[in-house]
MOPAC internal coordinates of N, CA, C and O (Angstrom, degrees):
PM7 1SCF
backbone

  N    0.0000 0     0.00 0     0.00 0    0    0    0
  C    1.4415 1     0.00 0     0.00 0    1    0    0
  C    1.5222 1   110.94 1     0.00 0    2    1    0
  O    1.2310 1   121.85 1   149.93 1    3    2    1
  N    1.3309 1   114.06 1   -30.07 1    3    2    1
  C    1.5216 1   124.56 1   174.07 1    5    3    2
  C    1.8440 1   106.05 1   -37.11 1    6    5    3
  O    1.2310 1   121.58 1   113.72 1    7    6    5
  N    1.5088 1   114.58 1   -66.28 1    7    6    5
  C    1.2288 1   133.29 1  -166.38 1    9    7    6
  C    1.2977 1    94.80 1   -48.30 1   10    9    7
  O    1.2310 1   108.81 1   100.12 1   11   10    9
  N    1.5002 1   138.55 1   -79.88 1   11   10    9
  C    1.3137 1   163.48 1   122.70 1   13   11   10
  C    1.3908 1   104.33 1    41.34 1   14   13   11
  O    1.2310 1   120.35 1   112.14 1   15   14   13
  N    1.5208 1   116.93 1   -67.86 1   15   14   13
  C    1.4325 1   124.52 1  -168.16 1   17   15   14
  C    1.5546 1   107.21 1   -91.81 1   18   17   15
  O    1.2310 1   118.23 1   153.39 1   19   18   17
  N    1.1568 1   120.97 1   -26.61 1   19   18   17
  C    1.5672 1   136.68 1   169.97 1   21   19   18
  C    1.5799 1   101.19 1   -46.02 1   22   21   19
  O    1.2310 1   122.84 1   108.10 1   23   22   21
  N    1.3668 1   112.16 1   -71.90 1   23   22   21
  C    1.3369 1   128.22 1   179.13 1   25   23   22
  C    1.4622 1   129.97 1   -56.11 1   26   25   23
  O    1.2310 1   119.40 1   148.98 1   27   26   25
  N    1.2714 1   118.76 1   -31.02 1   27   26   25
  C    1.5326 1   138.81 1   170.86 1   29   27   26
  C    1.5623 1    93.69 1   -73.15 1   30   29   27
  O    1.2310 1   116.26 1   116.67 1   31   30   29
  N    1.3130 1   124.71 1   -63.33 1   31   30   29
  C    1.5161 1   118.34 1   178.60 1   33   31   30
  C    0.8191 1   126.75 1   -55.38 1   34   33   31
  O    1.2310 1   114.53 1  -179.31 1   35   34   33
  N    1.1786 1   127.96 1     0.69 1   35   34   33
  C    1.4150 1   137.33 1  -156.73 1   37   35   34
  C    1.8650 1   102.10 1  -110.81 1   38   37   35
  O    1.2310 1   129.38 1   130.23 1   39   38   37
  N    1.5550 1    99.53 1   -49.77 1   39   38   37
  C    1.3040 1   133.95 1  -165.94 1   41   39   38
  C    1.9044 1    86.71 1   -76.16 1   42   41   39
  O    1.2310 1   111.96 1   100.68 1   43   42   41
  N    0.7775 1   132.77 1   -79.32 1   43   42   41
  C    1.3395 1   154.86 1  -155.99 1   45   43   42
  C    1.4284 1    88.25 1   -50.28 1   46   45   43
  O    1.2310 1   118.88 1   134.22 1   47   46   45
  N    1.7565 1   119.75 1   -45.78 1   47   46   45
  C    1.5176 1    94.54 1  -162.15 1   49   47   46
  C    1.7797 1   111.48 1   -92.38 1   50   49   47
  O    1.2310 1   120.68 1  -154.92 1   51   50   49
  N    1.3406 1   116.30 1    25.08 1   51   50   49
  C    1.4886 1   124.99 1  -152.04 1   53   51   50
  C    1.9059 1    72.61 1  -127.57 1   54   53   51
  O    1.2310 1   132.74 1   -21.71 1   55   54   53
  N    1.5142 1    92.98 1   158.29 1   55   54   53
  C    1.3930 1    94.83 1   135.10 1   57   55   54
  C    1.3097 1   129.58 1  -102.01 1   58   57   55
  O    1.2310 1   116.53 1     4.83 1   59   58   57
  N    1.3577 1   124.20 1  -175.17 1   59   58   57
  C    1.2079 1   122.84 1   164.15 1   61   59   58
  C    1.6457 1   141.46 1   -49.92 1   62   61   59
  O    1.2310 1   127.51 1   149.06 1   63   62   61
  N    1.2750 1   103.16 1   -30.94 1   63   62   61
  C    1.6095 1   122.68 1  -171.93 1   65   63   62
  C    1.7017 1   108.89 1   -90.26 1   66   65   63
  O    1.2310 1   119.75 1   161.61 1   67   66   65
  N    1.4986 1   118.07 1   -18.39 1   67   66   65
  C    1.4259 1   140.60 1  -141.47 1   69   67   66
  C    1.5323 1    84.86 1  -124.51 1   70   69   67
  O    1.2310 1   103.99 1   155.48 1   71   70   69
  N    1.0568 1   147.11 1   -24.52 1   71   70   69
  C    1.2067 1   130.62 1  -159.42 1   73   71   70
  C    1.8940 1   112.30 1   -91.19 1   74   73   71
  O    1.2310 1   118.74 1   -44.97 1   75   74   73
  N    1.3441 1   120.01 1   135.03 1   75   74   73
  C    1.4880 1   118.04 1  -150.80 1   77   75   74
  C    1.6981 1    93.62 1   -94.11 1   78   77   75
  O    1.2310 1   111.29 1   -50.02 1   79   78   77
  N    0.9666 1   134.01 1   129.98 1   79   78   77
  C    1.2766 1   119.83 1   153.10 1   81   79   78
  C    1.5388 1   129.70 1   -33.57 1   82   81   79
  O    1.2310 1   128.00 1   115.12 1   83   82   81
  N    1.2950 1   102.20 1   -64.88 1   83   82   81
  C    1.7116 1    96.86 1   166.01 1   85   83   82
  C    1.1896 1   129.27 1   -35.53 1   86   85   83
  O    1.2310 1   133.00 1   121.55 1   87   86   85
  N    1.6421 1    92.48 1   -58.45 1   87   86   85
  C    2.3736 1    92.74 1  -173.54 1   89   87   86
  C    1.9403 1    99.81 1   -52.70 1   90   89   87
  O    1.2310 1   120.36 1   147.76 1   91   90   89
  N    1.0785 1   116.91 1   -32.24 1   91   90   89
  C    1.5339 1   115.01 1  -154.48 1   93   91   90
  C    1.9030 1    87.05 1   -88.48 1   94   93   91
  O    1.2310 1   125.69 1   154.42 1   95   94   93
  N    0.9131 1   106.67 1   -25.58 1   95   94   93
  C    1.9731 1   104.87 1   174.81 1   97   95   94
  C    1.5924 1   110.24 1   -61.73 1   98   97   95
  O    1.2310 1   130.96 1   124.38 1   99   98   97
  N    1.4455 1    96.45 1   -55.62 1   99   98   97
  C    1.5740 1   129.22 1  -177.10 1  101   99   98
  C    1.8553 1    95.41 1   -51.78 1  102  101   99
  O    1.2310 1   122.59 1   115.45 1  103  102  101
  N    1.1764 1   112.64 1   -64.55 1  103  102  101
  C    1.3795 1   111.85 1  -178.57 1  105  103  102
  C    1.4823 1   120.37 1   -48.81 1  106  105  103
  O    1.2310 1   127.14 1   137.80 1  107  106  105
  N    1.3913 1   103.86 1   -42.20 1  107  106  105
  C    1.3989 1   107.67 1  -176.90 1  109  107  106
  C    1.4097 1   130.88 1   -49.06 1  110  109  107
  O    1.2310 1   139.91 1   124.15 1  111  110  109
  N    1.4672 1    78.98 1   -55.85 1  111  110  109
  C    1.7828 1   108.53 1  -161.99 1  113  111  110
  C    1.8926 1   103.61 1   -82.13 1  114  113  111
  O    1.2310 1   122.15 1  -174.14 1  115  114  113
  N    1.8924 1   113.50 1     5.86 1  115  114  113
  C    1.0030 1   107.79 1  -176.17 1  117  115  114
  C    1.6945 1    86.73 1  -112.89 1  118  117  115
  O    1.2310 1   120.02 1   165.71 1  119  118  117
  N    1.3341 1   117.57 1   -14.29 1  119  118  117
  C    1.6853 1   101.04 1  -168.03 1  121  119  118
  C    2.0163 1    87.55 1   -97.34 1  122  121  119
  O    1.2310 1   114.76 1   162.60 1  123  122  121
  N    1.3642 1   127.54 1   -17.40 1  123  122  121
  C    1.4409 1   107.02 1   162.08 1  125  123  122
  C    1.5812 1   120.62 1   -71.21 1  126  125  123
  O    1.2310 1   114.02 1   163.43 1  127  126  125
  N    1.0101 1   128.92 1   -16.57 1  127  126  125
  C    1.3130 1   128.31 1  -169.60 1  129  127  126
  C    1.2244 1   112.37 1   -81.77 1  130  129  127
  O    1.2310 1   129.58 1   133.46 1  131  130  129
  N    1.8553 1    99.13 1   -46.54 1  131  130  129
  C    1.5468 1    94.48 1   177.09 1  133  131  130
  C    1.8433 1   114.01 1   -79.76 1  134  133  131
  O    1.2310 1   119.98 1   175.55 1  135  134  133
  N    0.6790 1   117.64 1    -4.45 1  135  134  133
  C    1.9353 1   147.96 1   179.03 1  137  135  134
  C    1.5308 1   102.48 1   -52.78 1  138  137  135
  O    1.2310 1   122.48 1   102.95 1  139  138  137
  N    1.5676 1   112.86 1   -77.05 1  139  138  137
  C    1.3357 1   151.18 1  -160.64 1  141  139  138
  C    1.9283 1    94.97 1   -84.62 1  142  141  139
  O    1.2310 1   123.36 1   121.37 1  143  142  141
  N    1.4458 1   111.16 1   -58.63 1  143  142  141
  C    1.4205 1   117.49 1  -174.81 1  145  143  142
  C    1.4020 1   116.69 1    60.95 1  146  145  143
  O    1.2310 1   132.42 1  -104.17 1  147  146  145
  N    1.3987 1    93.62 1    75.83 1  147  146  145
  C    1.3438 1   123.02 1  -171.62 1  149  147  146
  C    1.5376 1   130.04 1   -94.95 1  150  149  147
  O    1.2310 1   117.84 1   -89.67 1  151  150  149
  N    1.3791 1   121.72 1    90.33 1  151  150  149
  C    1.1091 1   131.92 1  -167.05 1  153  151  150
  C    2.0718 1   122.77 1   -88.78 1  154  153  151
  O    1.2310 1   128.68 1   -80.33 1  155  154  153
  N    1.2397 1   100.88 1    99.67 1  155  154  153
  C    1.5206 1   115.98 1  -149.47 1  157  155  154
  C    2.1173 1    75.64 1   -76.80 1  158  157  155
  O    1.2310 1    82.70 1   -46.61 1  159  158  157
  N    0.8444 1   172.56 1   133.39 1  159  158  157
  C    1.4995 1   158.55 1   -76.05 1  161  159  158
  C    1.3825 1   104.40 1    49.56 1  162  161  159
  O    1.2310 1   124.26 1    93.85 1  163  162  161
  N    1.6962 1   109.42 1   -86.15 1  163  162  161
  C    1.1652 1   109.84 1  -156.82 1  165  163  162
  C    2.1367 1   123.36 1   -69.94 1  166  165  163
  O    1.2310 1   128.72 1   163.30 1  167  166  165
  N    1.5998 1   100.81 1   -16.70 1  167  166  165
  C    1.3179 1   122.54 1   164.58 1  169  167  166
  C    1.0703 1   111.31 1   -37.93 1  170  169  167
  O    1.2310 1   121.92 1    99.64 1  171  170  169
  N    1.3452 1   113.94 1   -80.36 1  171  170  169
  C    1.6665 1   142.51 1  -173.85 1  173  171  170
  C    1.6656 1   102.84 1   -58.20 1  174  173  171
  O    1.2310 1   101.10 1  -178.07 1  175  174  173
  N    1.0416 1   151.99 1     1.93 1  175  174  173
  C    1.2161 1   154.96 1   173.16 1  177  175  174
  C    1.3114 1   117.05 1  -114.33 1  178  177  175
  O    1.2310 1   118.78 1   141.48 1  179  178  177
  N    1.2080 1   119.94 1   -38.52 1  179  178  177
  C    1.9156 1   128.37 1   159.48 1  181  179  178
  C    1.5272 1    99.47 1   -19.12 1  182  181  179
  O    1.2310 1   123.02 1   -59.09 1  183  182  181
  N    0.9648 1   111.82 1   120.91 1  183  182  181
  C    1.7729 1   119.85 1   138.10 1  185  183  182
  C    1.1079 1   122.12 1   -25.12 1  186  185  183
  O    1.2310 1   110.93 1   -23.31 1  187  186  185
  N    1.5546 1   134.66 1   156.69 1  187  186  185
  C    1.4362 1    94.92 1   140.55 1  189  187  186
  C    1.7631 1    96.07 1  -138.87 1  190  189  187
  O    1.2310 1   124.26 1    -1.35 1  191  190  189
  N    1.2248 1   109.42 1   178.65 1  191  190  189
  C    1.3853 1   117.52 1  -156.23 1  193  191  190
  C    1.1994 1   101.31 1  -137.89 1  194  193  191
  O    1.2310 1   119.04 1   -57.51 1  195  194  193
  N    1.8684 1   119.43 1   122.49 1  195  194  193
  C    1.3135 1   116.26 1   159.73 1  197  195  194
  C    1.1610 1   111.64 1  -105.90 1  198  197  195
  O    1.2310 1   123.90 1   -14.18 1  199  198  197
  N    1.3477 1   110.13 1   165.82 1  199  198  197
  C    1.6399 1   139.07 1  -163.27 1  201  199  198
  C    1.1389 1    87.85 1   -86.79 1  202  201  199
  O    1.2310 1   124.08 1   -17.31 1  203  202  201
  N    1.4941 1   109.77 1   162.69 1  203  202  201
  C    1.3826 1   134.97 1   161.98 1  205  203  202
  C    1.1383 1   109.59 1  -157.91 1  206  205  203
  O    1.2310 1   116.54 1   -51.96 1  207  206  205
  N    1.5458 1   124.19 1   128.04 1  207  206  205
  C    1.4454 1   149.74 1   167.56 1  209  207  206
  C    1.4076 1   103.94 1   -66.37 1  210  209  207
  O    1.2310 1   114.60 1   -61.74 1  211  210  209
  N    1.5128 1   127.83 1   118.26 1  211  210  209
  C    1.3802 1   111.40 1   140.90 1  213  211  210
  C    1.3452 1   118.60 1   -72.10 1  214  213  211
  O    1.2310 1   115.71 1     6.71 1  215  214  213
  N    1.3812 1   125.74 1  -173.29 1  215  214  213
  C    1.6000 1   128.97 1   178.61 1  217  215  214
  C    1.8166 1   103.99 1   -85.27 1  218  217  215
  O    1.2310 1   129.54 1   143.35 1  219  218  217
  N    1.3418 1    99.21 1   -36.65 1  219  218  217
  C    1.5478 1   101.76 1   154.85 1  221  219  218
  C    1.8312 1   140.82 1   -47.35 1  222  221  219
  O    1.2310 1   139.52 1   130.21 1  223  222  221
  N    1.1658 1    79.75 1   -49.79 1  223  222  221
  C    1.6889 1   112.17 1   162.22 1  225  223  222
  C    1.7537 1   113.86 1   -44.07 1  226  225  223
  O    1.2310 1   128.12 1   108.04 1  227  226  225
  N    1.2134 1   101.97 1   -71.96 1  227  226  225
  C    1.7175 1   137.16 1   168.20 1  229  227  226
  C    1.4650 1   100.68 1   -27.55 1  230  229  227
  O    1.2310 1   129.25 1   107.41 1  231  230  229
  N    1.2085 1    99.78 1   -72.59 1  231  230  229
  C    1.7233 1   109.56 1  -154.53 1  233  231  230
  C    1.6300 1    96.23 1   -84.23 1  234  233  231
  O    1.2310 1   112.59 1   162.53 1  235  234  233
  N    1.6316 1   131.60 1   -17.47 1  235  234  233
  C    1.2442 1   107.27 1  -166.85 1  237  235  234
  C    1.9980 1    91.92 1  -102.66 1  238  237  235
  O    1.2310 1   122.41 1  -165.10 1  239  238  237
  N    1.3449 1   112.98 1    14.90 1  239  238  237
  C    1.3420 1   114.19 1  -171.83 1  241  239  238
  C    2.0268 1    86.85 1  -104.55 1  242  241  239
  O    1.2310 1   126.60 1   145.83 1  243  242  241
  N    1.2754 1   104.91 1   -34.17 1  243  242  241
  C    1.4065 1    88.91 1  -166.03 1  245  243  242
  C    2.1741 1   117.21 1   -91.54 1  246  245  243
  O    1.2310 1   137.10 1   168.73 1  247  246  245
  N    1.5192 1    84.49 1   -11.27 1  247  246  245
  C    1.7576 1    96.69 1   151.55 1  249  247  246
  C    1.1547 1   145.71 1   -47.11 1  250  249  247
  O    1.2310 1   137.99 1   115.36 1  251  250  249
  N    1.6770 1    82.74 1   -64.64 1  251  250  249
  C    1.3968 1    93.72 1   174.52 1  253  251  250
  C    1.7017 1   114.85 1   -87.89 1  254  253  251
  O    1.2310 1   121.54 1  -169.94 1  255  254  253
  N    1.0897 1   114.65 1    10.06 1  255  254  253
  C    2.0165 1   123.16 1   148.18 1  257  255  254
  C    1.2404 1   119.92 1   -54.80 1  258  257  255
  O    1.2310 1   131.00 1   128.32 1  259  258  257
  N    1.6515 1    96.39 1   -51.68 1  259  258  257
  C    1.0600 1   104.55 1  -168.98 1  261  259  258
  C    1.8315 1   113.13 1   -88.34 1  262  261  259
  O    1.2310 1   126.08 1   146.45 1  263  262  261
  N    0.8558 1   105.92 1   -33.55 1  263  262  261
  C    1.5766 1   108.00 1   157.80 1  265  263  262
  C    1.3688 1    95.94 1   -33.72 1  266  265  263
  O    1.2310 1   118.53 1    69.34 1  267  266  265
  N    1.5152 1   120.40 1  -110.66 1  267  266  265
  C    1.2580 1   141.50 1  -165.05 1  269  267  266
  C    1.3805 1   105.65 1   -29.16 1  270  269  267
  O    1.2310 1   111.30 1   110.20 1  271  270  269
  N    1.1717 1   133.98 1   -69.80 1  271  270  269
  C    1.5785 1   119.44 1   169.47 1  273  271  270
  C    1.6349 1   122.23 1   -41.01 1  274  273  271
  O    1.2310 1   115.47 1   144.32 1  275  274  273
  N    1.2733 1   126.20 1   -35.68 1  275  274  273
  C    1.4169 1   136.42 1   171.42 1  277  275  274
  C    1.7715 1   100.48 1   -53.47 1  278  277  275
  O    1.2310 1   123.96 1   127.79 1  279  278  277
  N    1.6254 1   110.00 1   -52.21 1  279  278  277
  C    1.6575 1   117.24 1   174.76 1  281  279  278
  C    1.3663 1   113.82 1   -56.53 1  282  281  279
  O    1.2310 1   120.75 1   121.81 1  283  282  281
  N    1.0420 1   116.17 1   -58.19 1  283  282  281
  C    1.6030 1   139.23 1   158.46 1  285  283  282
  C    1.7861 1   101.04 1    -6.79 1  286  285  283
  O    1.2310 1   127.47 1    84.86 1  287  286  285
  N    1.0146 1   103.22 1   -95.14 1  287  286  285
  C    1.8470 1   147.07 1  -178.28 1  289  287  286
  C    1.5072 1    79.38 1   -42.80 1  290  289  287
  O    1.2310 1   105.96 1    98.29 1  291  290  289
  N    1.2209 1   143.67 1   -81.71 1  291  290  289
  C    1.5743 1   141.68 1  -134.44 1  293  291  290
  C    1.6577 1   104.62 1   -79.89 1  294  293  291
  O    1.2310 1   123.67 1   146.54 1  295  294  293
  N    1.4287 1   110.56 1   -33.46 1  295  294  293
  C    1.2942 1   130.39 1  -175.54 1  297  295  294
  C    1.1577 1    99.43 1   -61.82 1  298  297  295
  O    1.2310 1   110.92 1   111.41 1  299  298  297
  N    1.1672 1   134.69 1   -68.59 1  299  298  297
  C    1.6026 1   134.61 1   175.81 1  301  299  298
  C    1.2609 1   139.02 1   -82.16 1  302  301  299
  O    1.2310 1   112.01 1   165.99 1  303  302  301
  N    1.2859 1   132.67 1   -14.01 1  303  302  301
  C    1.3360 1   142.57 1   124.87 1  305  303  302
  C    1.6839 1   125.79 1   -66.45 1  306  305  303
  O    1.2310 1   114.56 1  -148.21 1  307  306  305
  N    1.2931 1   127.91 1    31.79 1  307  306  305
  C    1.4647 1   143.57 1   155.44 1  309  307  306
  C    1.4258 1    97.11 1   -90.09 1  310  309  307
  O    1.2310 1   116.37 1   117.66 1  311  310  309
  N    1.4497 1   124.50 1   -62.34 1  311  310  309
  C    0.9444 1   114.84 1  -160.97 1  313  311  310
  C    1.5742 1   122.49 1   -66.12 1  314  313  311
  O    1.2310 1   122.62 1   137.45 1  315  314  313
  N    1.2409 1   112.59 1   -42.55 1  315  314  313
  C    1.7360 1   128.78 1  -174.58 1  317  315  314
  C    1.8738 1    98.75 1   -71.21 1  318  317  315
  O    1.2310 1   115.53 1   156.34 1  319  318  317
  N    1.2517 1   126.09 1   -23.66 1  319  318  317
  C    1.4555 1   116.04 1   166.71 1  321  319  318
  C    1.9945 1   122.53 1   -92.46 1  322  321  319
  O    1.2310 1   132.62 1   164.00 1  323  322  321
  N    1.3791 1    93.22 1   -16.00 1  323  322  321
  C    1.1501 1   121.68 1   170.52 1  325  323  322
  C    1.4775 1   106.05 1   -51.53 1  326  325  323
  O    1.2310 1   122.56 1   111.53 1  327  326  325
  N    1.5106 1   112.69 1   -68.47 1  327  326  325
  C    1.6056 1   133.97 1   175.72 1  329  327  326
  C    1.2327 1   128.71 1   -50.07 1  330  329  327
  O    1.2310 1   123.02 1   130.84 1  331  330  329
  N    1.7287 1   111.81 1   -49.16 1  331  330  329
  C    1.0538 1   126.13 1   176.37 1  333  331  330
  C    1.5496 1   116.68 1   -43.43 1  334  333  331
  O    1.2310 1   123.17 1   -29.37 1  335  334  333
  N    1.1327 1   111.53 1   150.63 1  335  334  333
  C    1.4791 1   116.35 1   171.03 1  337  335  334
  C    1.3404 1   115.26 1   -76.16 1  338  337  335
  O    1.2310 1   107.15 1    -4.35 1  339  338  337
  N    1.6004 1   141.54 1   175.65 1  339  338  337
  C    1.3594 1   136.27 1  -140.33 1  341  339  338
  C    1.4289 1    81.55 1  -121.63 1  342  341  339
  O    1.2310 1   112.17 1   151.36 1  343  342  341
  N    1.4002 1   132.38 1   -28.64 1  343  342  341
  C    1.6817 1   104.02 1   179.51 1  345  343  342
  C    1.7995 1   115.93 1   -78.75 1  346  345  343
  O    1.2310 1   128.45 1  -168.74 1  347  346  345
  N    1.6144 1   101.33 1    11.26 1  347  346  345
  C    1.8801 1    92.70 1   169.71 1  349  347  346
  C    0.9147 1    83.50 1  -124.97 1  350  349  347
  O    1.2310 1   100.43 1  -167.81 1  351  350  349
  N    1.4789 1   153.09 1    12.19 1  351  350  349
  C    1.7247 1   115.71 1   146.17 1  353  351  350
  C    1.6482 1    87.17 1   143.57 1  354  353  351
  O    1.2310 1   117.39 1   169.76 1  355  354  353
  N    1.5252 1   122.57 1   -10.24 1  355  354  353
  C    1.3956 1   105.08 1  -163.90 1  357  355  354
  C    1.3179 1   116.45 1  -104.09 1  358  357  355
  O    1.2310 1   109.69 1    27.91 1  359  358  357
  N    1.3104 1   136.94 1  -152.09 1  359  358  357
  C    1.6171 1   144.20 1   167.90 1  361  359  358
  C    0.8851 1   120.22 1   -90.70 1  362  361  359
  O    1.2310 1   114.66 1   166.24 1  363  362  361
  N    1.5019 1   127.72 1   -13.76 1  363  362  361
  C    1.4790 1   115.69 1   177.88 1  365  363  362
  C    1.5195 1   133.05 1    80.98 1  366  365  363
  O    1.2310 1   123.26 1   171.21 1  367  366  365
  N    1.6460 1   111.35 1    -8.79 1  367  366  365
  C    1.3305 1   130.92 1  -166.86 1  369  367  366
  C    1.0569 1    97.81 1   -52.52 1  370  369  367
  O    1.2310 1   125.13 1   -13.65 1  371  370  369
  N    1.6181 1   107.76 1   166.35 1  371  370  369
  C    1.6815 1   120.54 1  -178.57 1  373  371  370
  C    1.8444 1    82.56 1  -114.68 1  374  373  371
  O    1.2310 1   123.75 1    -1.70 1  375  374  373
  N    1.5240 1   110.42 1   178.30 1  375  374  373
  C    1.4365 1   115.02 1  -170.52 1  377  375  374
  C    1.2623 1   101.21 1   -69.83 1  378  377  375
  O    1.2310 1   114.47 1   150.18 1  379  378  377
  N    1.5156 1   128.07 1   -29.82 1  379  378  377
  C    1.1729 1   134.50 1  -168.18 1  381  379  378
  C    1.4979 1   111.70 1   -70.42 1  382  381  379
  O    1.2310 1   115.05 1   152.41 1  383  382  381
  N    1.4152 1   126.99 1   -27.59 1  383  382  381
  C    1.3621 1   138.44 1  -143.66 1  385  383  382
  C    1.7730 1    90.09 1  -112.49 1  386  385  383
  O    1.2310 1   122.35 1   148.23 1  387  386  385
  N    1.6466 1   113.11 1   -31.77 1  387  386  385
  C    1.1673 1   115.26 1   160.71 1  389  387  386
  C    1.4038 1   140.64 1   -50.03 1  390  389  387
  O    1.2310 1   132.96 1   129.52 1  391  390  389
  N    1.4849 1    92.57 1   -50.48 1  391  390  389
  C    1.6694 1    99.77 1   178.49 1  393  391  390
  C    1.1261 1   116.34 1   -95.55 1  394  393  391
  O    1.2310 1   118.91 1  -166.69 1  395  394  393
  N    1.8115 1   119.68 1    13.31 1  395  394  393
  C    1.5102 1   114.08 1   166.92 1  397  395  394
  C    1.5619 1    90.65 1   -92.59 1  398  397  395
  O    1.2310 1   116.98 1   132.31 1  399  398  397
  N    1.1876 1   123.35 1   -47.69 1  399  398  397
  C    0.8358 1   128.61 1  -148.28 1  401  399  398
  C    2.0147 1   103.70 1   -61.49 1  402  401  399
  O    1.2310 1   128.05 1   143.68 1  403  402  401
  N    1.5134 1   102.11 1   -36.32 1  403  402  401
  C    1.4700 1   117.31 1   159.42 1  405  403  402
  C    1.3176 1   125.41 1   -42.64 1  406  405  403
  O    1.2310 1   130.91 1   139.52 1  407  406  405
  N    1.5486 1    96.55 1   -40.48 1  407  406  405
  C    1.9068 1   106.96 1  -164.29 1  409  407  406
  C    1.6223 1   106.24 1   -89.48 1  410  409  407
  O    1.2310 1   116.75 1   168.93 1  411  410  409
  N    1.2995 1   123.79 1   -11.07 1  411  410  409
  C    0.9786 1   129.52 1  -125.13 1  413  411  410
  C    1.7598 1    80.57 1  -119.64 1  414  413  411
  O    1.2310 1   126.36 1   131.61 1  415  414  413
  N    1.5131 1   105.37 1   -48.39 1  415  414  413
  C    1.9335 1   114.55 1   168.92 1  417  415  414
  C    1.1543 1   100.94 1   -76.43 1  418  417  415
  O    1.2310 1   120.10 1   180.00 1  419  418  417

């Protein structure tokens, strides 16, 4: 709420037409810092760590994409063939017959 009320006071005592972009940048980026409490020391001393893909990795990351998009795709085209009437290809369901039919998979 600090950030919040910092900024309203800030805003409140300016008008609208008068207010600089900068000071209101300047404000910002001083009520996240102290917000977050960000110590540029401990930054610069981090490790850092790269990733590495196995080929295992690869293929079980791009499966399960494709899984989930396959869920994706089936999830929302159930319903619109679901509806359809049976002389274009669909079931004919009423909404009711839908969402048992939902609860029911």
């Amino acid at each position: 709420m600090a950030i919040n009320n910092g900024i309203y006071n800030f805003l409140a005592s300016r008008s609208a037409s008068v207010v600089k972009y900068s000071e209101l940048n300047n404000l910002i980026k001083t009520s996240v810092n102290t917000f977050i409490s960000v110590r540029p020391d401990t930054v610069a001393n981090e490790e850092k760590h790269e990733i590495r893909y196995t080929a295992f990795t690869k293929l079980f990351i791009a499966l399960y994409t494709l899984l989930a998009f396959g869920n994706a795709i089936i999830d929302e085209i159930y319903n619109i063939w679901a509806a359809e009437t049976p002389n274009v290809g669909g079931l004919g369901f009423s909404s009711g017959n839908i969402g048992l039919s939902l609860t029911v998979n």
